[in-house]
C-alpha positions as CSV (number, residue, x, y, z in Angstrom):
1,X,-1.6,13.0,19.5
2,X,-4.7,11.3,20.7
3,X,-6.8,12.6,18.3
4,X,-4.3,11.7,15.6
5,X,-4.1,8.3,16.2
6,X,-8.1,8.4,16.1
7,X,-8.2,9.6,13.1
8,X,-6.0,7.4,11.6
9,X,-7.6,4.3,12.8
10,X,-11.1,5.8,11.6
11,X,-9.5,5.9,8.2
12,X,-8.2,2.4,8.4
13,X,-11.5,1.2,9.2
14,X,-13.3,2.8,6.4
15,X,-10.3,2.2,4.1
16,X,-11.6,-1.5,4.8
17,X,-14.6,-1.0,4.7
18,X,-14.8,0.9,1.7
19,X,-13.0,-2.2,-0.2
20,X,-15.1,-5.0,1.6
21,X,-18.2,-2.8,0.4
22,X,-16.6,-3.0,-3.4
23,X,-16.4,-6.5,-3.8
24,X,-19.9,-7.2,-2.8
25,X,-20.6,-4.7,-5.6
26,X,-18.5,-5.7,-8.4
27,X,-18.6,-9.2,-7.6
28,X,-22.5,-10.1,-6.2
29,X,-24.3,-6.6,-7.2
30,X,-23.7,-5.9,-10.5
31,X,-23.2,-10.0,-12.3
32,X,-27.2,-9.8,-9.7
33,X,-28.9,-6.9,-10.7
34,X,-32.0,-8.5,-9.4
35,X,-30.7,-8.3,-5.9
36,X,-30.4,-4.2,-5.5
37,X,-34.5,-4.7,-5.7
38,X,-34.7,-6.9,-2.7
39,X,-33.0,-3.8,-1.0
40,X,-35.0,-1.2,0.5
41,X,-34.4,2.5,-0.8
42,X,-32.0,3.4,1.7
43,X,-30.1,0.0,0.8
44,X,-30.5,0.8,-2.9
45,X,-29.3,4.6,-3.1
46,X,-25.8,3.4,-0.7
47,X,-25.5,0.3,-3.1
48,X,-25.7,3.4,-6.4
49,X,-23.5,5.1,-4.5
50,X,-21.2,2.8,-4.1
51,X,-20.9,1.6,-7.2
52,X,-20.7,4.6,-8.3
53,X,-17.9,6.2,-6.1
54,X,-16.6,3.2,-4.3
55,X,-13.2,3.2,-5.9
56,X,-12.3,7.3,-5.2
57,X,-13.6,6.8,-1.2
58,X,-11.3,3.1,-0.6
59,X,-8.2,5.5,-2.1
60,X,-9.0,8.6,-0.7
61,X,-9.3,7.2,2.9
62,X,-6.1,4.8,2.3
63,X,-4.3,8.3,1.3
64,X,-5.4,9.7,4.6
65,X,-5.1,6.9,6.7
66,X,-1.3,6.6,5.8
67,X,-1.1,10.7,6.0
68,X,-1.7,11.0,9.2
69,X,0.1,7.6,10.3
70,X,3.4,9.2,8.5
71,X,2.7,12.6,9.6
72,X,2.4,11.2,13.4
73,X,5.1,9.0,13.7
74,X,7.8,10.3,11.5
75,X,6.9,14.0,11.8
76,X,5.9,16.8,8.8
77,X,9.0,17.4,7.3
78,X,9.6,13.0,6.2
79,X,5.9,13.2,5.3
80,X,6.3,15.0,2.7
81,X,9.6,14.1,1.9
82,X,7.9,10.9,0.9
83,X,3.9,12.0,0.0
84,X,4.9,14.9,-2.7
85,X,7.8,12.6,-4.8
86,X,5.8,9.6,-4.3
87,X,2.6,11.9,-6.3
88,X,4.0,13.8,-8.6
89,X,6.7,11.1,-10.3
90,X,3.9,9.0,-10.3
91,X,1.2,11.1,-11.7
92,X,4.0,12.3,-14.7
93,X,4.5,8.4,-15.2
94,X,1.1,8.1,-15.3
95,X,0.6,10.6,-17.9
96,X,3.6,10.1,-19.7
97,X,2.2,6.5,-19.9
98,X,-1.9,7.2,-21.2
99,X,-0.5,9.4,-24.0
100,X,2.4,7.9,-25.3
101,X,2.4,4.3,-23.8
102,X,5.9,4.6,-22.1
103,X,6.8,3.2,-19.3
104,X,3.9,1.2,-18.5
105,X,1.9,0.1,-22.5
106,X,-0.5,1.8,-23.9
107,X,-3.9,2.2,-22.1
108,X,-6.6,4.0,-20.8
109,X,-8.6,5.2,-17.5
110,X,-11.8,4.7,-17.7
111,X,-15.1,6.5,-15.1
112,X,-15.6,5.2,-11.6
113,X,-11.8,6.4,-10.1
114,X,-12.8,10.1,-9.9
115,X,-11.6,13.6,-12.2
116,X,-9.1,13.1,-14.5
117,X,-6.2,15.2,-14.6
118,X,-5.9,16.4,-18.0
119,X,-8.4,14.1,-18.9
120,X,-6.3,11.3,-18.8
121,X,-5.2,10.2,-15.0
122,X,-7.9,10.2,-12.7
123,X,-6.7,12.1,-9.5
124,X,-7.1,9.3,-6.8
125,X,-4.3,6.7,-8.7
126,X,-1.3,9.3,-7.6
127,X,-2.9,8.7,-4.6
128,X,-2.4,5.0,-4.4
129,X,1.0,5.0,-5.3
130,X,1.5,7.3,-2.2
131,X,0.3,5.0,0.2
132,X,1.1,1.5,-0.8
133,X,4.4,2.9,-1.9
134,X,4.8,4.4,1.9
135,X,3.9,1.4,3.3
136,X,5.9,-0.9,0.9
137,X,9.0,1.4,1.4
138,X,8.6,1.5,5.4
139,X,8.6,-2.5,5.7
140,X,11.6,-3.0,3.4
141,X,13.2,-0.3,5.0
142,X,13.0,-1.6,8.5
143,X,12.8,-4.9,8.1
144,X,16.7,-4.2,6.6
145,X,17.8,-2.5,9.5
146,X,18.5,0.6,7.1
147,X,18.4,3.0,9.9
148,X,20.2,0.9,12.6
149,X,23.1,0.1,10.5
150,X,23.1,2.5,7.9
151,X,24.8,1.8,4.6
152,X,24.6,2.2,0.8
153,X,23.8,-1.3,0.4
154,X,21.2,-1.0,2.7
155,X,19.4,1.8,0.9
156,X,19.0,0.2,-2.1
157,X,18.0,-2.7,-1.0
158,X,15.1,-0.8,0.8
159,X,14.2,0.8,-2.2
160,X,14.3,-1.9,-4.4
161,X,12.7,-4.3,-2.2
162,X,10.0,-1.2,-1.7
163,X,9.5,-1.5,-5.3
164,X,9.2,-5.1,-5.6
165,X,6.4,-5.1,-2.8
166,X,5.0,-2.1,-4.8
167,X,4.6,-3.8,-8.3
168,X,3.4,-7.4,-7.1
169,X,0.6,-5.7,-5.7
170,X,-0.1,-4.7,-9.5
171,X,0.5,-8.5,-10.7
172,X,-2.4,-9.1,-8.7
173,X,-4.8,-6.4,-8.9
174,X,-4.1,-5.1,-12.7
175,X,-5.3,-8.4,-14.4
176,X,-9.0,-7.9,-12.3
177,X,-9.4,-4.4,-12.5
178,X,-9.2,-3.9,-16.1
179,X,-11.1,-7.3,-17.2
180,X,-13.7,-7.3,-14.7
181,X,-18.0,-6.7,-14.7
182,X,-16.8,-3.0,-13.7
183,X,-13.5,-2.3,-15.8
184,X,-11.7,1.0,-14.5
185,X,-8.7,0.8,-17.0
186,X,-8.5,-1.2,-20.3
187,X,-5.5,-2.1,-22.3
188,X,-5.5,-0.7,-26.1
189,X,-3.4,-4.2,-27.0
190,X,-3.9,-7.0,-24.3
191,X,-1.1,-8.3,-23.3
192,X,0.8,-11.6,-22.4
193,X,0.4,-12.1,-18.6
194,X,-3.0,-12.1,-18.5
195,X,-4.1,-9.4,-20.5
196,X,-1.4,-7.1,-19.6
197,X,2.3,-6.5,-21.4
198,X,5.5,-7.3,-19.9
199,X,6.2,-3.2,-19.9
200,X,4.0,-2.8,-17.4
201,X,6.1,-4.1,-14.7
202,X,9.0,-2.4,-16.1
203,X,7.3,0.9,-15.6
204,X,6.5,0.3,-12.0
205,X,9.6,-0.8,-11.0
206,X,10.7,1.8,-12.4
207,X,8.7,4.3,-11.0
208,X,8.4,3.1,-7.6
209,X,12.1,3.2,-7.8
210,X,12.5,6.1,-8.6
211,X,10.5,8.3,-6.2
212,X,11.8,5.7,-3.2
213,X,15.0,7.1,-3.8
214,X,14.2,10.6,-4.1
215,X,12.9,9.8,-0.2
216,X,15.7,8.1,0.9
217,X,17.8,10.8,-0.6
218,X,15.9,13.2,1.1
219,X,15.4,10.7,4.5
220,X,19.3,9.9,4.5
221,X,20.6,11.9,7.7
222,X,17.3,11.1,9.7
223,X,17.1,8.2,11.2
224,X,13.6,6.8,10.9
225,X,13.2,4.1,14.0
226,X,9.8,2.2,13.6
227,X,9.6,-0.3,16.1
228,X,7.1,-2.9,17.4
229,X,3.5,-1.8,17.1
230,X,4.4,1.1,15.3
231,X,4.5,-1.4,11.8
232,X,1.4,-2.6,12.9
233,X,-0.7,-0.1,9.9
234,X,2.3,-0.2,6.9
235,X,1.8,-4.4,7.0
236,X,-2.3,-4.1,8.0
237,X,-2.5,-1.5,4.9
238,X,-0.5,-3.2,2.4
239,X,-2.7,-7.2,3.4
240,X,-5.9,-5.2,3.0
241,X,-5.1,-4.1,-0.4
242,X,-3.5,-7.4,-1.9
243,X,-6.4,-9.3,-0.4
244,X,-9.1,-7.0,-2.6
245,X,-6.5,-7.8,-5.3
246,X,-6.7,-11.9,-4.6
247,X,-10.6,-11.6,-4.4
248,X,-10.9,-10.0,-7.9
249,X,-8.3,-11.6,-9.2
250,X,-9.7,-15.3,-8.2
251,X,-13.5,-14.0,-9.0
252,X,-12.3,-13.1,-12.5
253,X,-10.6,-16.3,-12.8
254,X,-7.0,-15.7,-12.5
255,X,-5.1,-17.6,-10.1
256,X,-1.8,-17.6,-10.9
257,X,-1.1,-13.8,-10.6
258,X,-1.8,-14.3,-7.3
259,X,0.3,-16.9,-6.3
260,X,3.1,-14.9,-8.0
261,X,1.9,-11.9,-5.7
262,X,2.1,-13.7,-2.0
263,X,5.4,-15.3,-3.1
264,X,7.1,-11.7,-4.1
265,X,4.5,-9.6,-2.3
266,X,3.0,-11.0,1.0
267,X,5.3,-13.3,1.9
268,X,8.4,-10.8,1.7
269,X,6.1,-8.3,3.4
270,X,5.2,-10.7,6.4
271,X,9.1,-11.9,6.7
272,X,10.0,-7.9,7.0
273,X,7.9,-7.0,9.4
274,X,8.1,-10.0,11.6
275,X,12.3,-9.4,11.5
276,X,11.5,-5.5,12.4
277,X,9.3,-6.9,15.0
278,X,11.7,-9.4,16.3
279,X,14.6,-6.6,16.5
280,X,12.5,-4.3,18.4
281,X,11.8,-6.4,21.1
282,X,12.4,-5.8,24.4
283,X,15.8,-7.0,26.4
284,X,15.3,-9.0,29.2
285,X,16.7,-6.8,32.7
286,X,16.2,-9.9,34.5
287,X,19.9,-10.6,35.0
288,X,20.4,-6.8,36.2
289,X,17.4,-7.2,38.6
290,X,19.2,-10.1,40.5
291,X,22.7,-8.4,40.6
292,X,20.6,-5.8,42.2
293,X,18.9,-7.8,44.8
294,X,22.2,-9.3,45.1
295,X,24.3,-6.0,45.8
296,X,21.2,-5.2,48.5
297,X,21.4,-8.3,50.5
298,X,25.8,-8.1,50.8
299,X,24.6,-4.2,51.4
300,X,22.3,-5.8,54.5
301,X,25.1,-8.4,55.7
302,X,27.7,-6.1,56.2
């Protein structure tokens, strides 16, 4: 188990550090060309690389990080009961939507995200909607006490709280990522919030809807009991990634996407985990430890 939770925080960390190293590239290397000469060659062939691969290491390493922080705390069987919906709906969503423009508009992948699967999706964006899905799904679904006080209600309100977190990390990071120095998507017809159509959200609702309840279908007669510092990596993963979002976004000039983000994304996020957190904690035995000490000293009298 040790070596587990190393491994998981070493993916964290370069998770992290993978998107920290991204924005200096997107946003200082390549608007400053000048400035990969000041580097020495060392400096200049990790700076190529980077640019060049950046985007598949951040998503590969989120993937793994969450992998192993699902596999270890909620065993193999829930892992997968989430991992393999969570991929595959999303990957046919995703290309349902480059070749026909349903659910999310018409649009297209370009290089810097990896292989494409059929030439069309590259192979690291099923990953994505793995792990912030997870993580997304995790803090709705304990912050609503869905496995304490199990009912109907509850479950979809975990799911479509899940999705909600889920898609305003997209309000935030779509507008950047296809518009910016380094586009890895573009939009065949630009649409209305900033460069992207109303669909789009539609089609991520949708989908992160849809393979959250195929989990909790799956999750129903298990109870899944995250307490206190195990919520620690769903809230620390899910910050990360909206704040590379709210960097781009801001660089490129968008503000207002983010705002709408931390008031349906972070802020629901933070309020969820802090309730989990706050129903977790510990009950004071005080009161039991004087009825003891109590008992002992009529015990010593008689």
């Amino acid at each position: 188990m040790k070596q587990l939770v190393i491994a998981e925080r070493v993916c964290l960390i370069g998770h992290i550090a993978s998107m920290v190293f991204g924005l200096v590239g997107i946003l200082l290397v390549i608007p400053h060309p000048e400035l990969i000469l000041n580097l020495s060659q060392a400096g200049e062939t990790a700076m190529q690389w980077g640019l060049a691969g950046g985007g598949v290491v951040y998503m590969i390493l989120g993937a793994a990080a969450v992998a192993v922080y699902a596999y270890r705390t909620l065993g193999l069987r829930l892992w997968l009961a989430f991992m393999l919906p969570s991929i595959f709906i999303s990957l046919s969503s995703e290309l349902l939507g480059t070749s026909t423009g349903f659910p999310f508009g018409h649009y297209s992948y370009l290089s810097g995200l990896g292989y494409k699967i059929a030439g069309l999706v590259p192979f690291t964006i099923p990953l994505s909607w793995f792990y912030l899905g997870c993580v997304s799904y995790l803090l709705a679904r304990a912050g609503l006490e869905v496995d304490k006080k199990p009912s109907w209600l509850r479950h979809v309100g975990a799911v479509a709280l899940g999705a909600l977190l889920l898609t305003s990390w997209d309000f935030v990071l779509d507008p950047a990522m296809s518009q910016t120095a380094l586009p890895f998507w573009y939009w065949h017809k630009p649409g209305a919030f900033f460069g992207m159509p109303y669909q789009n959200f539609a089609g991520w609702l949708g989908t992160g809807c849809t393979f959250m309840t195929v989990a909790a279908l799956l999750w129903r007669n298990t109870p899944i009991k995250l307490q206190g510092r195990q919520l620690h990596l769903p809230l620390i993963v899910y910050l990360s990634n909206f704040a590379f979002a709210a960097v781009m976004s801001l660089a490129s000039g968008f503000p207002i996407p983010v705002l709408l983000g931390l008031l349906f994304g972070t802020t629901p996020a933070v309020l969820l985990w802090w309730k989990a957190q706050s129903e977790s904690a510990p009950v004071s035995v005080e009161p039991t430890t004087k009825q003891i000490q109590a008992q002992q000293v009529r015990v010593v009298l008689k």
